[in-house]
Each structure stands twice: as structure tokens, then as C-alpha cells.
C-alpha positions as CSV (number, residue, x, y, z in Angstrom):
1,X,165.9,-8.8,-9.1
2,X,169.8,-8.0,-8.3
3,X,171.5,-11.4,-7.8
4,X,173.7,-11.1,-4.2
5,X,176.8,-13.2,-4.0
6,X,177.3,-14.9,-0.8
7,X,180.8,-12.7,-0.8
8,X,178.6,-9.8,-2.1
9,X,176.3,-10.4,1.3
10,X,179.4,-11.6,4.0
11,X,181.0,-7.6,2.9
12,X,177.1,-6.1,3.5
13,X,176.8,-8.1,6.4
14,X,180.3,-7.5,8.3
15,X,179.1,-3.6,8.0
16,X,176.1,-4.0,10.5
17,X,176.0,-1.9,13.6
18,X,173.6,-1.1,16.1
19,X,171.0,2.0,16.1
20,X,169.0,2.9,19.0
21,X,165.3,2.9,17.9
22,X,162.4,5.1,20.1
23,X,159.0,4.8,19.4
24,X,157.4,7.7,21.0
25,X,154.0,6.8,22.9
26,X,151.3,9.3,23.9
27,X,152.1,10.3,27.9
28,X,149.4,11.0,30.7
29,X,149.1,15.4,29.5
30,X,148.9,14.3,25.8
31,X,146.6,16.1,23.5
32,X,146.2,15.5,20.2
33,X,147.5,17.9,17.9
34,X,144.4,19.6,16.9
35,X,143.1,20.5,20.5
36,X,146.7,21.6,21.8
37,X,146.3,24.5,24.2
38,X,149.0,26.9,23.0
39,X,151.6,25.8,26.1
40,X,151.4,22.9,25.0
41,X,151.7,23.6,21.4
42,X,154.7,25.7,22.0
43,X,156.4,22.8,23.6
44,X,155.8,20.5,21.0
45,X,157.1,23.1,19.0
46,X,160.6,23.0,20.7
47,X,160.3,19.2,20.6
48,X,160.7,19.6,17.0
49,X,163.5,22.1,16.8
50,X,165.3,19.3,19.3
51,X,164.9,16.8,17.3
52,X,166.3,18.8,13.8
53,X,169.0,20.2,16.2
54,X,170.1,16.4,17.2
55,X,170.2,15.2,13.4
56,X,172.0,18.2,12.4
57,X,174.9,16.9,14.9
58,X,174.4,13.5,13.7
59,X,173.1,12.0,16.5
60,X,169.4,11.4,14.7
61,X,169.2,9.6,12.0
62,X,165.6,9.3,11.3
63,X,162.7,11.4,13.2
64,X,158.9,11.5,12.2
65,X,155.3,11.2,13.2
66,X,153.1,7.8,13.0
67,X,150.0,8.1,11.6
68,X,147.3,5.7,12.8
69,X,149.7,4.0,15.2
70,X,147.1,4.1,18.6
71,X,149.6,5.1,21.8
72,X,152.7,5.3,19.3
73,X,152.9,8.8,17.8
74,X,156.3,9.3,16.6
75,X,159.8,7.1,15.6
76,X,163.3,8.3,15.6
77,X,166.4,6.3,15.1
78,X,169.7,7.1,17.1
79,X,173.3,6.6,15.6
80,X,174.5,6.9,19.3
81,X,174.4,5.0,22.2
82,X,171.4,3.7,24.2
83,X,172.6,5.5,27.4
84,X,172.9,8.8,25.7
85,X,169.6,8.1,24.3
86,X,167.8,7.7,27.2
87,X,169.7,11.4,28.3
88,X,168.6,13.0,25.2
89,X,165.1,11.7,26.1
90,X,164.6,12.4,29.6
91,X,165.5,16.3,28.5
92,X,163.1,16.9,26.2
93,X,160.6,19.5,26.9
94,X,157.6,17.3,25.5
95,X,159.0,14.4,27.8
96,X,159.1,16.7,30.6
97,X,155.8,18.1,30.2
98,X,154.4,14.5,30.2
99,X,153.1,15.0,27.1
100,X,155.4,12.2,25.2
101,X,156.7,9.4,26.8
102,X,159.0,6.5,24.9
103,X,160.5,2.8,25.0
104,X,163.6,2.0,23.1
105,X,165.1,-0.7,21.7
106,X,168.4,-1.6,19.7
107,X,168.1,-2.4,16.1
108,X,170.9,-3.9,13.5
109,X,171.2,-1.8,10.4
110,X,173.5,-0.7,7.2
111,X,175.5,2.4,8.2
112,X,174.2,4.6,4.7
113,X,171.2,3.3,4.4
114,X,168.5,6.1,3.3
115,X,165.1,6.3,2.9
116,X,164.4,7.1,-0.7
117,X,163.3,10.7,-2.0
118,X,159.5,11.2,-2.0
């Protein structure tokens, strides 16, 4: 294991900002993916575009579906802040449509941090 000065760790730590996280929840017209009616599909659709749309500006740092999470179906995390967040979230068409619905919450991280390649 890499060995971490307590200087090495102070620099790491004196980096930390904070992300808005979302974890998207199933709302009252969900359907799941398979039985979409094709409005609905077409929405979700758009929902996706949004979302690479808003981390081609930079806004969204990490967007994607949970698997097996119950009433949580999806996770982004948001470089900007929480009251633009909540404006990017009331606007989207799947929000609108009832068919998403969210909480958020503020989370510390690493500005560069990265998930791995697959």
C-alpha cells in the first residue's frame, strides 16, 4: 500500500470541496424500463440527452442508472450549487412527467477524482 505523509494528506485534504449528490427515486407514473409506453420512453429518452448535455457543460460530473437499488433508480453528482441543482431538477422532462422524482444531498470530495476505465 502507498504510504501518505501527514503533509502528503493536509495538501489532499485542503483541496476538498463540496458536490451536490441526487439519488433519483422512482416517482408516482414510473414504469419500469421494459413496459415503457412509447411517451414515456421518449421522455426518458430526453432525460438522457439532459443529463449528457449538463456534463458536457461541466455541470455533471457523474450520471448513471442503479441496478437493484428498490425506489433509487439512478445517481448523478453535481459540480454546481445545490440551488441550481434543485433548478436543473425541477426542469427535467422525466421530473415533470412524474416519472422520476429525487432528494439531494451535499457530499465532500477531491476535485479530479475519476472513476477508473472499465
Amino acid at each position: 500500500m502507498v504510504e501518505i505523509s501527514d503533509d502528503d494528506m493536509q495538501e489532499r485534504l485542503d483541496t476538498v470541496r463540496p458536490y451536490v449528490v441526487v439519488l433519483l427515486k422512482k416517482g408516482a407514473a414510473y414504469t419500469p424500463p421494459d413496459d415503457r409506453p412509447p411517451e414515456q420512453q421518449r421522455i426518458v429518452i430526453e432525460h438522457g440527452r439532459r443529463n449528457m448535455a449538463l456534463q458536457a457543460e461541466g455541470k455533471l460530473s457523474i450520471v448513471g442508472p442503479l441496478q437493484s437499488g428498490g425506489d433509487f433508480v439512478g445517481l448523478y453528482v453535481f459540480a454546481v450549487p445545490e440551488d441550481e441543482v434543485r433548478t436543473i431538477m425541477e426542469s427535467d422532462p422525466a421530473f415533470e412527467a412524474r416519472i422520476f422524482t429525487y432528494e439531494l444531498m451535499t457530499f465532500f470530495g477531491f476535485p479530479g477524482d475519476s472513476l477508473p476505465p472499465a
